[in-house]
DRENPA-3360 file (N, C-alpha, C; in nm, 2 decimals, always signed):
BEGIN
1 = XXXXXXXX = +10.20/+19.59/+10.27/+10.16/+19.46/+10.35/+10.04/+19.40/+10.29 ~ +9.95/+19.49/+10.24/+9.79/+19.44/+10.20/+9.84/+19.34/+10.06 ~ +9.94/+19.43/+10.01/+9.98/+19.35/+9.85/+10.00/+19.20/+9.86 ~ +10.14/+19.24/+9.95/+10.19/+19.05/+10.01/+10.05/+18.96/+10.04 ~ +9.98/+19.02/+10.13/+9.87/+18.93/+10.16/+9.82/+18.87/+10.02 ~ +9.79/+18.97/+9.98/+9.65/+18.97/+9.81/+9.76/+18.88/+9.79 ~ +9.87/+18.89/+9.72/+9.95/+18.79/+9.66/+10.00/+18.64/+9.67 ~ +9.93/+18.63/+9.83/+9.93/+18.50/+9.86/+9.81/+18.42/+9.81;
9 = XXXXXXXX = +9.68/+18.52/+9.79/+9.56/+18.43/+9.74/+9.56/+18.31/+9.62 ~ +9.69/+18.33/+9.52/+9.67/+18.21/+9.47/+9.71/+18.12/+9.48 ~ +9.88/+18.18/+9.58/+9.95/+18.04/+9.66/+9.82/+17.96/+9.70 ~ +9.73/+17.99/+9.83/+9.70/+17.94/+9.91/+9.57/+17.86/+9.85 ~ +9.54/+17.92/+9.71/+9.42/+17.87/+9.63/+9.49/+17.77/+9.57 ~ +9.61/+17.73/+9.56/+9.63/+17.61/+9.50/+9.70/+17.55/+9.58 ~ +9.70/+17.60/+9.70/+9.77/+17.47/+9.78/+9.60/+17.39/+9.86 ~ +9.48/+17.45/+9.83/+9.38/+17.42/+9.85/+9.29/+17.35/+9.76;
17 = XXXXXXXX = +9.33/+17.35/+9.62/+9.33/+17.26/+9.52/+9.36/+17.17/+9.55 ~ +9.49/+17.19/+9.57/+9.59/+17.04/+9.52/+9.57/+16.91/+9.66 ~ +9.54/+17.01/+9.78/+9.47/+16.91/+9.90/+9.40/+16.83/+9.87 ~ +9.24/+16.92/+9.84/+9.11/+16.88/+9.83/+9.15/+16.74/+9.69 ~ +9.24/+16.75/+9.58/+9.25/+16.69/+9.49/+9.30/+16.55/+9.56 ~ +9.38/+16.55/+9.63/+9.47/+16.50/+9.71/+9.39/+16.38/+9.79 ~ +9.31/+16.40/+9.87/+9.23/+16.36/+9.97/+9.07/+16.27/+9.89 ~ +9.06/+16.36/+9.80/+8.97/+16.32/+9.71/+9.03/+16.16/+9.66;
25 = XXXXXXXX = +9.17/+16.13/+9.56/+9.18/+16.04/+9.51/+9.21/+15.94/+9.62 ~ +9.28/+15.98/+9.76/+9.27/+15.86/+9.84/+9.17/+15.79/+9.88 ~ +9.05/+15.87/+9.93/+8.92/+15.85/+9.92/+8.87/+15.73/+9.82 ~ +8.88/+15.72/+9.69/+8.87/+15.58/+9.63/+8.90/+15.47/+9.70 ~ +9.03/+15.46/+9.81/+8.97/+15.34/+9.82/+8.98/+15.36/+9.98 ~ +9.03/+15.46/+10.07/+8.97/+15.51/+10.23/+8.91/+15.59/+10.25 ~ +8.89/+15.57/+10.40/+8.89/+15.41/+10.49/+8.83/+15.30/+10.47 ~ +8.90/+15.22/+10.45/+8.84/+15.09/+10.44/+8.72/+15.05/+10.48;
33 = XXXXXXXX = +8.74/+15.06/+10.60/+8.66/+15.03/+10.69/+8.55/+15.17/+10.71 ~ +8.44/+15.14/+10.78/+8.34/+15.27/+10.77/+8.41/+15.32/+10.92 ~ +8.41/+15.48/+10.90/+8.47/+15.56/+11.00/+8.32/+15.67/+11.00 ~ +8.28/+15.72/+11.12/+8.20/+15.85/+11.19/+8.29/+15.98/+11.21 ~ +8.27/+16.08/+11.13/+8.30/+16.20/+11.19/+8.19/+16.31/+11.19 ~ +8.13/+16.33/+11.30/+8.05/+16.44/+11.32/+7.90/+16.40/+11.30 ~ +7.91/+16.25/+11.34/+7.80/+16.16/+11.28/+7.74/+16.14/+11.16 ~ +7.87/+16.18/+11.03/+7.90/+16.17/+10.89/+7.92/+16.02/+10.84;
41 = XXXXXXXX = +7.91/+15.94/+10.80/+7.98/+15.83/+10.79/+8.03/+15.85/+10.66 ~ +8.21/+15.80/+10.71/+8.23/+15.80/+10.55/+8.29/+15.65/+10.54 ~ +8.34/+15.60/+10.42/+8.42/+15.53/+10.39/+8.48/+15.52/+10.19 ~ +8.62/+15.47/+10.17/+8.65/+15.43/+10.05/+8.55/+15.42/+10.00 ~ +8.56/+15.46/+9.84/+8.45/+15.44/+9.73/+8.47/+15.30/+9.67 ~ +8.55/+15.24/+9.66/+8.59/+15.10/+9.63/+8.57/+14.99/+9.70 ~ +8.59/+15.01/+9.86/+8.57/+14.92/+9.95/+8.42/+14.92/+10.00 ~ +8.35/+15.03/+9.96/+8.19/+15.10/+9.99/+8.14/+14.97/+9.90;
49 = XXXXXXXX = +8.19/+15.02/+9.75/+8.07/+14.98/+9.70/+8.10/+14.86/+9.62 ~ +8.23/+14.78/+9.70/+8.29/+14.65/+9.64/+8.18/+14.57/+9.60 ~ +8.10/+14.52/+9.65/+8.02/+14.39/+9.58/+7.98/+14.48/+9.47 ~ +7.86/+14.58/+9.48/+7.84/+14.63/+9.37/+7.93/+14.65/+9.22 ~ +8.04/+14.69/+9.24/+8.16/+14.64/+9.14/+8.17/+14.48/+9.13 ~ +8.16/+14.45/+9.21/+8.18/+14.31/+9.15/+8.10/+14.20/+9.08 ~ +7.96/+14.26/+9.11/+7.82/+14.20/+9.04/+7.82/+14.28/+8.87 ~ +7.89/+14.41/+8.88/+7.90/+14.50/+8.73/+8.02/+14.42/+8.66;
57 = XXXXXXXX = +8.10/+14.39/+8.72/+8.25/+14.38/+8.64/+8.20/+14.23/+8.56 ~ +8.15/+14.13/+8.71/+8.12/+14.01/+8.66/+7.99/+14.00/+8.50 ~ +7.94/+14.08/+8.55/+7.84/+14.06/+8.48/+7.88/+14.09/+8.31 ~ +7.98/+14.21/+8.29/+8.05/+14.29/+8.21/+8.13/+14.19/+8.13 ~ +8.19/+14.11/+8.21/+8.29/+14.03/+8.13/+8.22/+13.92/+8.10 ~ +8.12/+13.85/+8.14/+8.08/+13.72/+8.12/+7.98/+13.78/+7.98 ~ +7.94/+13.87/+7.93/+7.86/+13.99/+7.86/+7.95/+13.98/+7.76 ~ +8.07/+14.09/+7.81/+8.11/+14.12/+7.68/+8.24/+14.05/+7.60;
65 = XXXXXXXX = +8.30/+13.97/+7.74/+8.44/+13.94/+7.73/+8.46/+13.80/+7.69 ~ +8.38/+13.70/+7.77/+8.44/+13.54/+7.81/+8.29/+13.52/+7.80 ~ +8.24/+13.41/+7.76/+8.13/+13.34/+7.79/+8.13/+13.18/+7.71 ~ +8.02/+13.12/+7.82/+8.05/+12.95/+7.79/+8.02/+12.97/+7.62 ~ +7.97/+13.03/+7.52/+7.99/+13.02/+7.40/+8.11/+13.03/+7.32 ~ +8.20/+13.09/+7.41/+8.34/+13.13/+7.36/+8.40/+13.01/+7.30 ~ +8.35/+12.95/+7.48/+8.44/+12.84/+7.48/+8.44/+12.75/+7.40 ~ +8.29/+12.71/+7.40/+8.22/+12.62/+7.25/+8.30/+12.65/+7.13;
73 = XXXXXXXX = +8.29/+12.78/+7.06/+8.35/+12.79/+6.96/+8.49/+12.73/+6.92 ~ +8.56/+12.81/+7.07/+8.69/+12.71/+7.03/+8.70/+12.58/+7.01 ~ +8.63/+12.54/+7.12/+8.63/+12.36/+7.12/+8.65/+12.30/+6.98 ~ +8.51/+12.40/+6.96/+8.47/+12.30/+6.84/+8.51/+12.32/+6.71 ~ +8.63/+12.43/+6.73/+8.71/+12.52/+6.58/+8.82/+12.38/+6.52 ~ +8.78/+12.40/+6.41/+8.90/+12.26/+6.36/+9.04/+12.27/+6.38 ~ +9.10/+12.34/+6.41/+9.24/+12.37/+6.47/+9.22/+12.30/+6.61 ~ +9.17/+12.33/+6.71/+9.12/+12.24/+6.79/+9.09/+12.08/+6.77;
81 = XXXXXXXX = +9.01/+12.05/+6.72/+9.01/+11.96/+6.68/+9.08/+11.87/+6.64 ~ +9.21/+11.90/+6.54/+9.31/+11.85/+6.50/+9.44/+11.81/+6.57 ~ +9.46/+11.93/+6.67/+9.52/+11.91/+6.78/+9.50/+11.78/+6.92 ~ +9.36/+11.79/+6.89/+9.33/+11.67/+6.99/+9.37/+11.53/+6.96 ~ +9.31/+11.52/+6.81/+9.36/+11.41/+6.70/+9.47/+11.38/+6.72 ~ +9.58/+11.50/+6.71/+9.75/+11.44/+6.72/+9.78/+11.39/+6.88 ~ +9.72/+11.45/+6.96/+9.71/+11.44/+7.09/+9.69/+11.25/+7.13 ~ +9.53/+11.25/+7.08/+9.49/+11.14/+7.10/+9.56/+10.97/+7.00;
89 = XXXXXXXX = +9.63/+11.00/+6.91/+9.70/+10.96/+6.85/+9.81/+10.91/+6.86 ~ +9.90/+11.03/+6.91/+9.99/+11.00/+6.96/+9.98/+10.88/+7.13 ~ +9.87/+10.94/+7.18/+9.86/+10.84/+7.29/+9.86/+10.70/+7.30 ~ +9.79/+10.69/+7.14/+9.71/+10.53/+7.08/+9.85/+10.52/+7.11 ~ +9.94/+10.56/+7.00/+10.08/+10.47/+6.98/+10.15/+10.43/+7.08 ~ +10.16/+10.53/+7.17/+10.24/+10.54/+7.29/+10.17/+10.40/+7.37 ~ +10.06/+10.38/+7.39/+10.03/+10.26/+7.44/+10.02/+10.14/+7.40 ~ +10.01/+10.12/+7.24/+10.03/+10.02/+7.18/+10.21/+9.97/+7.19;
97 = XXXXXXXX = +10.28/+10.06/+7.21/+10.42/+10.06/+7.16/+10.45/+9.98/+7.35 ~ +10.36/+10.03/+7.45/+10.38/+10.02/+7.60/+10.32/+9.88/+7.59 ~ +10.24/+9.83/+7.55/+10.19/+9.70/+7.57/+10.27/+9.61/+7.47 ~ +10.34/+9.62/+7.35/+10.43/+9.55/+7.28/+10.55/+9.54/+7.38 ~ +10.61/+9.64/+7.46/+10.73/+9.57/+7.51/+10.74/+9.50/+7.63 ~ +10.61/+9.49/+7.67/+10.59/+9.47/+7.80/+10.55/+9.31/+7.78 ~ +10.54/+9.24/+7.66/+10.53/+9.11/+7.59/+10.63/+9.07/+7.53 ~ +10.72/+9.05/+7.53/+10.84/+9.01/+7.41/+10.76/+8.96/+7.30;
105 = XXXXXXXX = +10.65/+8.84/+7.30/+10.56/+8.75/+7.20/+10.48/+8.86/+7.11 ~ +10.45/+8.93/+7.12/+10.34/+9.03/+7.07/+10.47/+9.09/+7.06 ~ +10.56/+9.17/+7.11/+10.65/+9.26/+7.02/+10.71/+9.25/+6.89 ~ +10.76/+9.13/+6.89/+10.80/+9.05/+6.81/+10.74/+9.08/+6.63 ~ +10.59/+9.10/+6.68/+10.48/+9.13/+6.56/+10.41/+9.28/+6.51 ~ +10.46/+9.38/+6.65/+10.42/+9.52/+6.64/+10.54/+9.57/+6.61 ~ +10.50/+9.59/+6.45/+10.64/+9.69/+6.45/+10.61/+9.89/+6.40 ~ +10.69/+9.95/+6.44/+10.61/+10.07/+6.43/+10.54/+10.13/+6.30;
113 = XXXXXXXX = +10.51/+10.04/+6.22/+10.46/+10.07/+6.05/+10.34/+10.02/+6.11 ~ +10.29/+9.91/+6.22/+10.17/+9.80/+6.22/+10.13/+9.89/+6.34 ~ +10.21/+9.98/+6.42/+10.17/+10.06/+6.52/+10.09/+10.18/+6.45 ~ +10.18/+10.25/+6.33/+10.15/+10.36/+6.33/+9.91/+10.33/+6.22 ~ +9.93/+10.24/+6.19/+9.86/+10.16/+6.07/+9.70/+10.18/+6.21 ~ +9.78/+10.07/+6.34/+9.65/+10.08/+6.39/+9.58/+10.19/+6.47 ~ +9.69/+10.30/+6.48/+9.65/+10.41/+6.59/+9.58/+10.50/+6.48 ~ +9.62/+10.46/+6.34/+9.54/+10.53/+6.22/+9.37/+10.46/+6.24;
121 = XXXXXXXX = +9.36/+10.35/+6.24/+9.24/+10.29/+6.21/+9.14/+10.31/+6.37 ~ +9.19/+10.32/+6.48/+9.13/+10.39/+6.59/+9.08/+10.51/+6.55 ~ +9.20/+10.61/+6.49/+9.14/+10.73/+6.51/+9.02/+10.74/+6.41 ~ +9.00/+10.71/+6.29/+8.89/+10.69/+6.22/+8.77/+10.66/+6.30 ~ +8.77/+10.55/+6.36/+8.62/+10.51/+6.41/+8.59/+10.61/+6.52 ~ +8.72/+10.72/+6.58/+8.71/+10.80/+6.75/+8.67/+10.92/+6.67 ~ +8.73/+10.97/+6.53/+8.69/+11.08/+6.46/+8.55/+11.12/+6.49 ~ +8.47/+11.00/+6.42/+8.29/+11.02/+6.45/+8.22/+11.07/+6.59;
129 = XXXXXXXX = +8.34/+11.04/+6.71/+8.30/+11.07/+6.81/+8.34/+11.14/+6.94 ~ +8.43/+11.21/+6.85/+8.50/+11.32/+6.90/+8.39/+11.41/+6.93 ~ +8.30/+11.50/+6.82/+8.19/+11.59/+6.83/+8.13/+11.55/+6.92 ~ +8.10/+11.45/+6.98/+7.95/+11.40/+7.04/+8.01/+11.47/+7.17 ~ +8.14/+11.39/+7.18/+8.19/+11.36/+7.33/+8.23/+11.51/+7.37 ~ +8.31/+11.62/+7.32/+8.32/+11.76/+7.28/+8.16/+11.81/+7.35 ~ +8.03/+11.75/+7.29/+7.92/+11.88/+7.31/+7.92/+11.81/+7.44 ~ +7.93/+11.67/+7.50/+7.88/+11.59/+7.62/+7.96/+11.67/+7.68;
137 = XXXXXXXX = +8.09/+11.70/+7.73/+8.19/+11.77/+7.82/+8.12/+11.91/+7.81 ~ +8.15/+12.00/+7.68/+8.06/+12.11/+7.74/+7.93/+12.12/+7.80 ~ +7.85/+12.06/+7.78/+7.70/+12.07/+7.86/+7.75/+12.06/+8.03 ~ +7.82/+11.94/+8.06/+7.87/+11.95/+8.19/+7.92/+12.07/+8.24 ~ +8.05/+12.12/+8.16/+8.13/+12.24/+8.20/+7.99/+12.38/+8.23 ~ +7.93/+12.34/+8.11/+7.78/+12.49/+8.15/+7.75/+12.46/+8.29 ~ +7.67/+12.31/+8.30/+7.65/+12.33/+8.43/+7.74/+12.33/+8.54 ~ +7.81/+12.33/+8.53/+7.91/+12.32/+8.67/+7.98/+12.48/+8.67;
145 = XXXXXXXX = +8.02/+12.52/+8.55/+8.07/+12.67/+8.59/+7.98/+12.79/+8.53 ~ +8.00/+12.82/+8.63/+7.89/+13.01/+8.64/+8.04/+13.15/+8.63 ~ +8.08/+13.18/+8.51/+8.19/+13.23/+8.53/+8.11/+13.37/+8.57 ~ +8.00/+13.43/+8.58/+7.94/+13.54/+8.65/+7.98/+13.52/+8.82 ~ +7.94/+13.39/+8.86/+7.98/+13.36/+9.02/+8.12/+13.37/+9.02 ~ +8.19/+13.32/+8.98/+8.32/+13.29/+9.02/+8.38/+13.43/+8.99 ~ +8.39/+13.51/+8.91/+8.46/+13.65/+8.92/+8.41/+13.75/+9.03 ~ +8.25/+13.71/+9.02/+8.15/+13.82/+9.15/+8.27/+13.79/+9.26;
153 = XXXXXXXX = +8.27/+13.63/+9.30/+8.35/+13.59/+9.43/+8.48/+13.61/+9.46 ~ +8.52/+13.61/+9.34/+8.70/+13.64/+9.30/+8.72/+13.81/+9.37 ~ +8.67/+13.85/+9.32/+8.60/+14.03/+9.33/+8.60/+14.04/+9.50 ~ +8.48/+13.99/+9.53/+8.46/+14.04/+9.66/+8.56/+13.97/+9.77 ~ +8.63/+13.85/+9.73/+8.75/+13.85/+9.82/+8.82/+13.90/+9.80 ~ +8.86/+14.01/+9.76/+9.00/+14.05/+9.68/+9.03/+14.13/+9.77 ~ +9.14/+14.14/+9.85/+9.21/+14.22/+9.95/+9.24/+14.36/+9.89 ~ +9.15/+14.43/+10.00/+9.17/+14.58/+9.94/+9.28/+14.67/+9.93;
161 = XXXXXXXX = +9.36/+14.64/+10.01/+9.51/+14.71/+9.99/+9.59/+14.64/+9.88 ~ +9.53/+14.49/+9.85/+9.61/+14.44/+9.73/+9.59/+14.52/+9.61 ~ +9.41/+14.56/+9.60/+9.40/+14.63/+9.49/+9.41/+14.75/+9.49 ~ +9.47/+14.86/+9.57/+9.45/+14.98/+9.63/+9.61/+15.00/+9.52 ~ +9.73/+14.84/+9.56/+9.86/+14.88/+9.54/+9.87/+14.81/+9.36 ~ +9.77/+14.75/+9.30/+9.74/+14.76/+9.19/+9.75/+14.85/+9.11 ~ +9.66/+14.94/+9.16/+9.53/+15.04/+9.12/+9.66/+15.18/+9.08 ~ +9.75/+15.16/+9.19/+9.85/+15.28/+9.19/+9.96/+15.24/+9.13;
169 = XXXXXXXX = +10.02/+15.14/+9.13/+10.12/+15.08/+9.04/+10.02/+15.06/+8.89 ~ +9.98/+15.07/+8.83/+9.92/+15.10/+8.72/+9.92/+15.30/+8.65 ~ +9.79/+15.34/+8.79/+9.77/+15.42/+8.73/+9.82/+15.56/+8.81 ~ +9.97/+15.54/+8.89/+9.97/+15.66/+9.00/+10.04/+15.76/+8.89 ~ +10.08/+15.79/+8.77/+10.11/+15.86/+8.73/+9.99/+16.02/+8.69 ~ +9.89/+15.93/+8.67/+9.77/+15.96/+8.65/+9.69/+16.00/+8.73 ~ +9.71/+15.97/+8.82/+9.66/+16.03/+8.99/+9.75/+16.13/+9.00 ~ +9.85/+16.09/+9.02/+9.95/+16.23/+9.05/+9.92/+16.34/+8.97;
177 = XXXXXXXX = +9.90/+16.32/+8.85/+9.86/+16.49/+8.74/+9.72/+16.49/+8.80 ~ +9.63/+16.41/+8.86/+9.48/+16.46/+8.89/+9.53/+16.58/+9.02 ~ +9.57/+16.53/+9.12/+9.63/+16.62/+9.24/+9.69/+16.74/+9.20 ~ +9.79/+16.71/+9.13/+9.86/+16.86/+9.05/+9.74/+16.93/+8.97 ~ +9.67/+16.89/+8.91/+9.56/+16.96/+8.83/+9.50/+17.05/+8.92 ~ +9.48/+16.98/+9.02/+9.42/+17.04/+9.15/+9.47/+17.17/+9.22 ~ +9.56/+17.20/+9.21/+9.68/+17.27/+9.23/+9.69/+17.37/+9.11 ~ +9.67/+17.37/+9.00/+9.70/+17.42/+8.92/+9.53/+17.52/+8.89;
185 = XXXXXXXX = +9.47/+17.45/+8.87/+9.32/+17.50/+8.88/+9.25/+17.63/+8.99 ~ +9.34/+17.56/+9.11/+9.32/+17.65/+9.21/+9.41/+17.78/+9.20 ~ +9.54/+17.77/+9.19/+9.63/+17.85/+9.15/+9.58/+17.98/+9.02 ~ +9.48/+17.90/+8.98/+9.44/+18.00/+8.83/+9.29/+18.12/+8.90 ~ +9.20/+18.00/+8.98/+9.11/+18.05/+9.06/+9.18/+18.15/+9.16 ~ +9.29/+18.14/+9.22/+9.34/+18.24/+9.31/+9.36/+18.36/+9.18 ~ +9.38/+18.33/+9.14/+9.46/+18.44/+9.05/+9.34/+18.57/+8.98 ~ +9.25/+18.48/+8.94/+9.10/+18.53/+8.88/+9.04/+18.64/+9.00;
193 = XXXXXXXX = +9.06/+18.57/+9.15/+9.02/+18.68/+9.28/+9.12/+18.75/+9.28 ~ +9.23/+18.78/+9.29/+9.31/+18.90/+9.29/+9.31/+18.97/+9.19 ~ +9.29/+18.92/+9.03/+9.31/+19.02/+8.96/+9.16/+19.12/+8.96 ~ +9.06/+19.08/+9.04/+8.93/+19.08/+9.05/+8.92/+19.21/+9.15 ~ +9.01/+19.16/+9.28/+9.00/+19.25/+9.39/+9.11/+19.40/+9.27 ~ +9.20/+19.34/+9.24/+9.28/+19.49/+9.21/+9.19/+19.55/+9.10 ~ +9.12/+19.51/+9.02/+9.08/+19.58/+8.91/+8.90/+19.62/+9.04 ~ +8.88/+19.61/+9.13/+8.78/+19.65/+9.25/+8.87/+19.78/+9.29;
201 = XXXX = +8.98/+19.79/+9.33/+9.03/+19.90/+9.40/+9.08/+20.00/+9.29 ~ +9.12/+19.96/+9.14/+9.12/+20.04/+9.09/+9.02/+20.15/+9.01 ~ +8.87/+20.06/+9.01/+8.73/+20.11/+8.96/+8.69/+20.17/+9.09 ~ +8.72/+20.11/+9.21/+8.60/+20.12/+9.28/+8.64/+20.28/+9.34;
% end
């Protein structure tokens, strides 16, 4: 009978792993809300220390990831640039071509060779002032967006069970072997005390 017992120590040491493992990962992000037991206070590590995360993440990305320099760069990268050109170009004509039919008298004289000729000679003189107008819009955009604010804020609204069902749709496979590890660890720890106690009753 003593055997059966000993032999359950490592059942019960890994079914006390795999709990503690268990309760642990829920813990990330419950209770939401702050709960009192024993005049303990606990609550979720996520929902605890949410702004905190969200002043690091913000800070992290605008750092290492996205910042109003980025954006500059692109702006100002000639692939950009060129694109605008066709952009803007195409517009010329489209409006030249819109104010020709909208006159029969003047149509008459825009034909799309004298269309394509003057949306060429516009873009030449807008070429020189493309840059200017490019840094004038970014200076605005700096001041007007704080992408450190806007993610902090994005962050701390973010509904916690939304990111709770994220967080596990991503990474529950990963959680699940942390729990089982727990279980298995314990299971080894049970095993370490019984072989411990029998090699005790065979010395002792």
């Amino acid at each position: 009978m003593k055997i059966i017992v000993l032999l359950f120590i490592p059942v019960i040491s890994a079914l006390i792993g795999w709990i503690t493992n268990f309760i642990a990962v829920r813990m990330i992000f419950r209770p939401r809300n702050e709960v009192r037991i024993l005049g303990i206070r606990i609550q979720g590590l996520i929902p605890k220390r949410k702004q905190d995360l969200a002043v690091k993440i913000a800070h992290t990305v605008e750092k290492e990831l996205i910042s109003h320099r980025d954006i500059k760069d692109a702006l100002k990268s000639e692939d950009f640039h060129l694109q605008t050109s066709d952009v803007i170009r195409e517009k010329i004509e489209d409006f030249i071509t819109a104010k020709a039919c909208s006159n029969p008298l003047v149509g008459m004289f825009i034909t799309p060779e004298i269309t394509s000729r003057l949306s060429a000679t516009f873009m030449e003189e807008l070429q020189n002032e493309i840059p200017a107008v490019m840094d004038s819009l970014l200076e605005k955009v700096e001041a007007k967006i704080d992408f450190r604010e806007i993610i902090q804020n994005k962050i701390e609204q973010f509904d916690p069970s939304k990111l709770e069902s994220i967080v596990y749709a991503i990474a529950s496979k990963e959680l699940k072997a942390i729990e089982i590890l727990g279980g298995v660890l314990g299971f080894v720890v049970g095993l370490i005390q019984l072989l411990l106690v029998f090699a005790g009753d065979i010395y002792g």
